[in-house]
N, C-alpha and C positions, 0 to 999 in steps of 0.2 A: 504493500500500500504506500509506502513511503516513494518510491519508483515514479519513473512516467508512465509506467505498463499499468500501473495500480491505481493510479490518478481517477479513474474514470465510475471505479468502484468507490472509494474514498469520499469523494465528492458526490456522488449522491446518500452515501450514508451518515452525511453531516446535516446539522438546523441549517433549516432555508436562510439563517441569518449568516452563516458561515457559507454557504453557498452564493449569496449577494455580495459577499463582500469579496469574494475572489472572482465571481464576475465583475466586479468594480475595479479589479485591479487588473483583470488580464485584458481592459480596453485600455486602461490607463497604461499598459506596457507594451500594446498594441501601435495606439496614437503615438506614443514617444517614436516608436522604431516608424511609423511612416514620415513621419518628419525629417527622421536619418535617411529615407529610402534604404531602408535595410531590410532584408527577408529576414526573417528568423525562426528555424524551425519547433514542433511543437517541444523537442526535451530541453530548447534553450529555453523559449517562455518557461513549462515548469520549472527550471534551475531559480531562474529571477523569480516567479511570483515564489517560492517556496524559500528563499535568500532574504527575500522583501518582509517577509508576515512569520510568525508565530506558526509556520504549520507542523513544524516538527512535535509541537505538543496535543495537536488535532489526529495525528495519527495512531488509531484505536489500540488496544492491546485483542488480540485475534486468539477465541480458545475454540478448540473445535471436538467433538464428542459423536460418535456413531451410537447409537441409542437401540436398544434391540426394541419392534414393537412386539407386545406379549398381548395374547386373547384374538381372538378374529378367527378365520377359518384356515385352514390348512395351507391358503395360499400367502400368507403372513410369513409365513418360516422362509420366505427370500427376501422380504423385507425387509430393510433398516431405515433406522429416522437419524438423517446425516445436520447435526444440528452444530451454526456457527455463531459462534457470539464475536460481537465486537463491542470490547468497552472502551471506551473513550471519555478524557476528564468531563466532555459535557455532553454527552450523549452516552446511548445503550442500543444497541441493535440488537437483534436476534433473528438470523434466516433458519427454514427449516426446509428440508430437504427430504422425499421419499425415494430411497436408494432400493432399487429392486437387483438381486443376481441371478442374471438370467441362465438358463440353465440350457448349457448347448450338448445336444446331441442329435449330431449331424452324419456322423459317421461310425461305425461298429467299431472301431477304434476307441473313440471318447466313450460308447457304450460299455464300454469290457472294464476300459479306463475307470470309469463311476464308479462300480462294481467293488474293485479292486480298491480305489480309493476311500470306500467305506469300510475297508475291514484291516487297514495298515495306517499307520503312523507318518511314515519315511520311505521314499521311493527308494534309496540309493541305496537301500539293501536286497532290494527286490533284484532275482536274478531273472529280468527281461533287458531287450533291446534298447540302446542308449537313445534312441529317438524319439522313445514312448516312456523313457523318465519324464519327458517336461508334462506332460499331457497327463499322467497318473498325478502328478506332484498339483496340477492344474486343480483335479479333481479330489486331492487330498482337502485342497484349499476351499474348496465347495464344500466337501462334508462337514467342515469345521464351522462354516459360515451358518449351514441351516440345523446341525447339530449344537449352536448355541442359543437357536430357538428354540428346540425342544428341550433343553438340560432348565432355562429360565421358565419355558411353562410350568413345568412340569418338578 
């Protein structure tokens, strides 16, 4: 958030008042540079309005939490509630996010894969083809995923 890449998130998660006021500034550092006839690209404006103003302490502290949801129907156990806080000295955000894990099988491969994946640990003891460790290991990582839906329901 602190970034020009983050800027765009940052800025809308600010009071409309902190948002007016660096529209305030980014004409006022606009107007200056036509009067130079000077281009200036968008990481140079942010460099100066973020030089110019206080925004280093506008920049939220960011906590983020995967949340398991519990109760609902069977189709629940690929769900998660992907939840982002942003606290900031004068503001409080909170996005919430439904993260579903889709569940591929496409080919008898990933089928056998699943299979296998729910009844082992660890690929790289398994004595199969080094091709079909990432794809076991893939599906190891599934089982873990909607097996900590059911260990929480239940």
């Amino acid at each position: 958030l602190a970034s020009v890449d983050g800027w765009g998130l940052l800025f809308t998660l600010l009071p409309f008042e902190f948002q007016q006021y660096f529209l305030l500034m980014y004409s006022h550092i606009n107007m200056n540079n036509q009067l130079i006839v000077d281009d200036i690209s968008n990481e140079d404006m942010f460099d100066r309005i973020r030089n110019e103003s206080e925004a280093r302490g506008l920049i939220p502290r960011v906590e983020v939490k995967l949340l398991l949801m519990i109760g609902g129907p069977k189709e629940h156990e690929r769900r998660k509630m992907l939840l982002i806080k942003f606290n900031g000295s004068n503001f409080k955000r909170i996005a919430k996010f439904s993260v579903e894990k889709k569940r591929l099988r496409r080919t008898l491969a990933e089928i056998a894969a699943e299979v296998v994946g729910q009844m082992v640990e660890d690929s790289e003891d398994l004595e199969i083809p080094e091709t079909l460790k990432e794809v076991v290991s893939d599906k190891i990582g599934d089982a873990d995923w909607v097996a900590d839906y059911w260990l929480a329901k239940f």
